[in-house]
N, C-alpha and C positions, 0 to 999 in steps of 0.2 A: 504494500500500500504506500501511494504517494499526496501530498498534498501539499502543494508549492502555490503559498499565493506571492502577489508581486503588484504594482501599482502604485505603491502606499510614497511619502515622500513630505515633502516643506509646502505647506499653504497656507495663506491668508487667511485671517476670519470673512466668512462669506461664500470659500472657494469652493470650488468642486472636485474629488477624485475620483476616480472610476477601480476599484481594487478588482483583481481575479485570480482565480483558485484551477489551476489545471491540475487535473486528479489522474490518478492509474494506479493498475495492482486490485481493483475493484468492479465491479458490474457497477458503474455509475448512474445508469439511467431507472434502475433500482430502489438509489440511497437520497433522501430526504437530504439537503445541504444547508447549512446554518453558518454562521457567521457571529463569532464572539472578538471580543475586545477585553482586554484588560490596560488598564493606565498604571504606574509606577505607584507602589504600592497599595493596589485595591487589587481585589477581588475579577476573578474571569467573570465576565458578565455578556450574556446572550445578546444578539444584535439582531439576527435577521435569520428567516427559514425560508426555504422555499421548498416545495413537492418536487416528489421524483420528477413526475411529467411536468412539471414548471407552472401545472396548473391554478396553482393555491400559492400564495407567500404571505410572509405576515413580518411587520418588525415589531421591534421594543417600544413602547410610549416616546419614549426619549429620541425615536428616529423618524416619529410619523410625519408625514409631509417635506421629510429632505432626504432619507433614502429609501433605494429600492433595489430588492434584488432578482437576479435570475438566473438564467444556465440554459447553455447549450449542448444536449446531448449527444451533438453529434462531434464536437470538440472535448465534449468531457471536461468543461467548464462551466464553474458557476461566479458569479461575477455582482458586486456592493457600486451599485451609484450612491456616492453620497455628494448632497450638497448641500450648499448655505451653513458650510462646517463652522464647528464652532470651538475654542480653545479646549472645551472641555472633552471632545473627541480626540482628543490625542491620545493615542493609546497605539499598543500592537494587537495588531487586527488577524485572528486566524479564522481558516474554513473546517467544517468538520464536516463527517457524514453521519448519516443516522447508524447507527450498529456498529460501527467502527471506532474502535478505541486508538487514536492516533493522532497528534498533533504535528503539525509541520511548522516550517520556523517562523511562520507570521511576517507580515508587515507591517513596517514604524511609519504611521501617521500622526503628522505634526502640523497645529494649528495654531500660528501664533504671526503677529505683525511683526 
């Protein structure tokens, strides 16, 4: 099993990233994909799901109306719009899958002027 996200980087308050998770080692089109964040010194904390079939997603209160996520099954990617980021999104961003016990190295998103 793999899960490599990447995207993540230095932005503005206000700006936008686009993060994405290319997965393998797994039946991807199968596993529910989610999206956690932890910031320096808190807690891992859930961000975003999205359905095997990409049909259903949902985020955390804390994301509604600035991101959104989805996934391309035929890339084997799932993929975090966020925007109108704000200082307090600064955190390393990881993908996971549903039933799979495995973390990949995350991405460092940073929000500050």
């Amino acid at each position: 099993v793999q899960l490599v996200e990447s995207g993540g980087g230095l932005v503005q308050p206000g700006g936008s990233l686009r993060l994405s998770c290319a997965a393998s080692g797994f039946t991807f089109d199968e596993s529910a994909m989610s999206w956690y964040r932890q910031a320096p010194g808190k807690e891992r904390e859930w961000v975003s799901y999205v359905a095997s079939n990409g049909l259903s997603s949902r985020v955390a209160p804390f994301a509604k109306g600035r991101f959104t996520t989805s996934r391309d099954n035929v890339k084997n990617m799932a993929f975090l719009q966020m925007n109108n980021l704000k200082p307090e999104d600064t955190a390393v961003y990881y993908c996971s899958a549903a039933g799979i016990n495995y973390w990949g190295p995350g991405t460092q998103v940073t929000v500050s002027s």
